[in-house]
C-alpha positions, 0 to 999 in steps of 0.5 A: 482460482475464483476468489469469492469476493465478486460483488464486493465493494472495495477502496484502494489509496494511492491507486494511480500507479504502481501497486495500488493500482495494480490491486485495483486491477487485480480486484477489478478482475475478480469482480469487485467494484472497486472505489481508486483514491489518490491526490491527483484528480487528472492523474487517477483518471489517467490511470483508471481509464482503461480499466475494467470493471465497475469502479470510480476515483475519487480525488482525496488529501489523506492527511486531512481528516475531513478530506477522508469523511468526503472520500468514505461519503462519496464512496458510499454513495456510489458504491456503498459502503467499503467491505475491502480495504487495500491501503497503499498509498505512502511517500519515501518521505524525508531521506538522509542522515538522521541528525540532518532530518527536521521535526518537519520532516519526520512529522510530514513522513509519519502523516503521510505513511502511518496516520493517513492508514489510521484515518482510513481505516477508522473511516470504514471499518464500521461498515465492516463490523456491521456487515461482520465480514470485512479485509483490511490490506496494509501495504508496509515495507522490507524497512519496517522490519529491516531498517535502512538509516537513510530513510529512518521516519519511512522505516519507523512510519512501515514499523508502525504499519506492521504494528497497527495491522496486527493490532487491528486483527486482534481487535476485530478479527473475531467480527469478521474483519481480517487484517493483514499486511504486506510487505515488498522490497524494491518494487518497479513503482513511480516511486523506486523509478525516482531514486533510481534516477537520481543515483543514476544521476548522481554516479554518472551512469544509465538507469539499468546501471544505477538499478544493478548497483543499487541491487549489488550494494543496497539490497544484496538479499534480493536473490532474483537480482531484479526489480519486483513487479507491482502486479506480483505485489497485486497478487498477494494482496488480492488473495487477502481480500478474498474468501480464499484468506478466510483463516489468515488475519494478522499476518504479514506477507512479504513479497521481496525475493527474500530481501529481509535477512531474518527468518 
């Protein structure tokens, strides 16, 4: 299916693994030229250099404001200005029982997994009213809407997700930016791979083993019974940043083999 969007210009956080880069490659295919940021330099390199297409990487900290102005600078320069947005860096953050989470912790979590979405966006959304066609991608999560309380600060950061998202779409919906999110449940990412083998670590057993449990006991709504794939999440968020998703805007696609319990 061709999307439409060749020749548009993209930027995705948190592109050096899982579903960030994985949109990336996803756009790539279609033919956008796509902007990857992620903190680390060497690892972003690492992750775009077989990658197709036009792109560059550009190293920024999206907890800090000025960090963002150079990332949207650089890209603007080198690309030109963002028309897509495929937001999907984020950290689990503070884990743990909530009377045992500090304010640092929760303050680090909200930084990193809600103000740095803020901070982008209000960076190139600009750009995109002026041209009067832009996508905006959030990448939220099951728990903004199905909470777990041994991650409360990354359940309430996704929470906040849901909500900017649909508030965006309202405010700039009717210029042509669409805005939309979505939303996984236990993806094979860097960052699921680390629970993973710190509970299997901890109850003695192999990776697979501490996969299997987790699914048994943690997430029992998953009915394929296995992990997801970054490049099925890729899909989704491809298909909301194209011509093809031009009456869909703030809504929220959840790509979680039906995880989340409520319709």
């Amino acid at each position: 299916m061709d999307l439409g969007i060749a020749g548009r210009t993209a930027l995705v956080t948190g592109a050096d693994s899982g579903i960030g880069l994985a949109s990336a490659r996803a756009l790539l295919a279609e033919g956008v030229r796509v902007a990857l940021t992620d903190l680390d330099a060497a690892a972003l390199a690492e992750a775009a250099r077989d990658l197709p297409g036009e792109h560059v990487t550009v190293a920024a900290d999206l907890t800090a404001p000025a960090d963002v102005a150079r990332l949207h600078a650089e890209v603007v320069d080198r690309l030109g200005a963002p028309e897509i947005l495929v937001h999907a860096a984020g950290t689990t953050g503070a884990t743990g029982a909530f009377h045992d989470i500090d304010e640092e912790g929760w303050r680090t979590t909200l930084d990193t997994d809600f103000l740095a979405a803020v901070r982008v966006v209000r960076a190139v959304v600009g750009g995109m009213r002026e041209a009067g066609w832009g996508r905006i991608v959030l990448l939220a999560s099951e728990d903004g809407v199905q909470p777990y309380p041994d991650e409360l600060p990354y359940c309430a950061a996704k929470a906040a997700l849901l909500n900017l998202a649909k508030g965006l779409s309202k405010a700039y919906g009717p210029e042509g930016v669409l805005v939309n999110s979505v939303s996984p449940a236990f993806i094979a990412t860097p960052m699921t791979d680390v629970m993973m083998r710190q509970r299997a670590q901890e109850r003695g057993t192999g990776f697979e083993e501490a996969v299997a449990g987790f699914l048994a006991e943690e997430r029992p709504g998953i009915a394929l019974r296995r992990r997801g794939e970054a490049a099925e999440v890729a899909a989704v968020v491809a298909f909301l940043c194209s011509e093809r998703a031009s009456f869909v805007n703030g809504s929220d696609y959840r790509v979680d083999a039906g995880s989340v319990a409520t319709v």
